[in-house]
N, C-alpha and C positions, 0 to 999 in steps of 0.2 A: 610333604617333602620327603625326596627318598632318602632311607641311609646310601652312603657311603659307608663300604668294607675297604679297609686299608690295610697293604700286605703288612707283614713283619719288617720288611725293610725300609716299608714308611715309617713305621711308629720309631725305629732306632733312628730314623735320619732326623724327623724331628726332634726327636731329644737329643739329640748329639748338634744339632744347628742351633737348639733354642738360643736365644740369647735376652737376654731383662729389657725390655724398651724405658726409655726414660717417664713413663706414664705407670707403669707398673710396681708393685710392692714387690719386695723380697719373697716376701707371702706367696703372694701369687702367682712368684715366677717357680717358687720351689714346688709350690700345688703342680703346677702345669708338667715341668719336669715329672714328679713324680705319679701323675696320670699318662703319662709318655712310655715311661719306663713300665708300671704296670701292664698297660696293653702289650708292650712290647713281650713282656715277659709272659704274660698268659698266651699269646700268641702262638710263641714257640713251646707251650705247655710245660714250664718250667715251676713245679709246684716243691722243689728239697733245695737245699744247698748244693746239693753235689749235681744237679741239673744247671743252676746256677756258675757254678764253677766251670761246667765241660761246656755249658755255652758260652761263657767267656775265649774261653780258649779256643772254642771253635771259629770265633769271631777274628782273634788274633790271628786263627792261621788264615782265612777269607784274607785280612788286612796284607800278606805277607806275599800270596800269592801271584805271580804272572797273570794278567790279563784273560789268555788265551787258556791257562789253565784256571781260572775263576770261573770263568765261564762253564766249560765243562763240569765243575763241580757243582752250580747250581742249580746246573740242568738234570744231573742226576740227582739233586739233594728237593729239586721240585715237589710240590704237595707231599712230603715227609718229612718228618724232625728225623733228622741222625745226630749222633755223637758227634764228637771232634776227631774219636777216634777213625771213626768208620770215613768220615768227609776227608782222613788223614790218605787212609785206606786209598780212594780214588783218586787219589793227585800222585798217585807213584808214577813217574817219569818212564821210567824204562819199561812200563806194560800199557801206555799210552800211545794215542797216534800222533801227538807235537813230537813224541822223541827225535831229537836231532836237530829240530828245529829251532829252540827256544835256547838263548846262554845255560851256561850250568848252572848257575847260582838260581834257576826257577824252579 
């Protein structure tokens, strides 16, 4: 049977979908969570706290973003871990080619 390799954005969307089914323990559903979350987190090669933190917030800003500029940032954020800062870095509006095009609040 072959492995299955699952991106980083599988393992967050399982964990963040999970839900307890009525057949399951507490147990088992916090196990599963918390094998969810470790993949995810090794994934993105996050072995300190403060990797922890910036991909937090890295995540927040992905959550925040325009469509059109999401996209753009994961295409440049592809096969590489960056910061939050640096992912911050590529969505500046005015050195982009949506400029103009997207409401202000993007």
């Amino acid at each position: 049977m072959a492995k299955h390799k699952l991106s980083n954005r599988d393992y967050i969307e399982r964990f963040s979908q999970a839900i307890r089914n009525s057949h399951a323990t507490n147990v088992s559903y916090v196990s599963r969570l918390s094998t969810w979350q470790h993949y995810w987190l090794r994934s993105k090669e996050v072995s300190t706290f403060d990797k922890l933190r910036d991909l937090h917030v890295h995540e927040k800003l992905h959550d925040m973003l325009h469509p059109i500029v999401l996209r753009h940032v994961l295409t440049v954020e592809a096969d590489k871990i960056v910061t939050a800062m640096q992912a911050c870095t590529s969505t500046d509006i005015r050195r982009r080619p949506w400029a103009g095009i997207l409401p202000s609040d993007a």
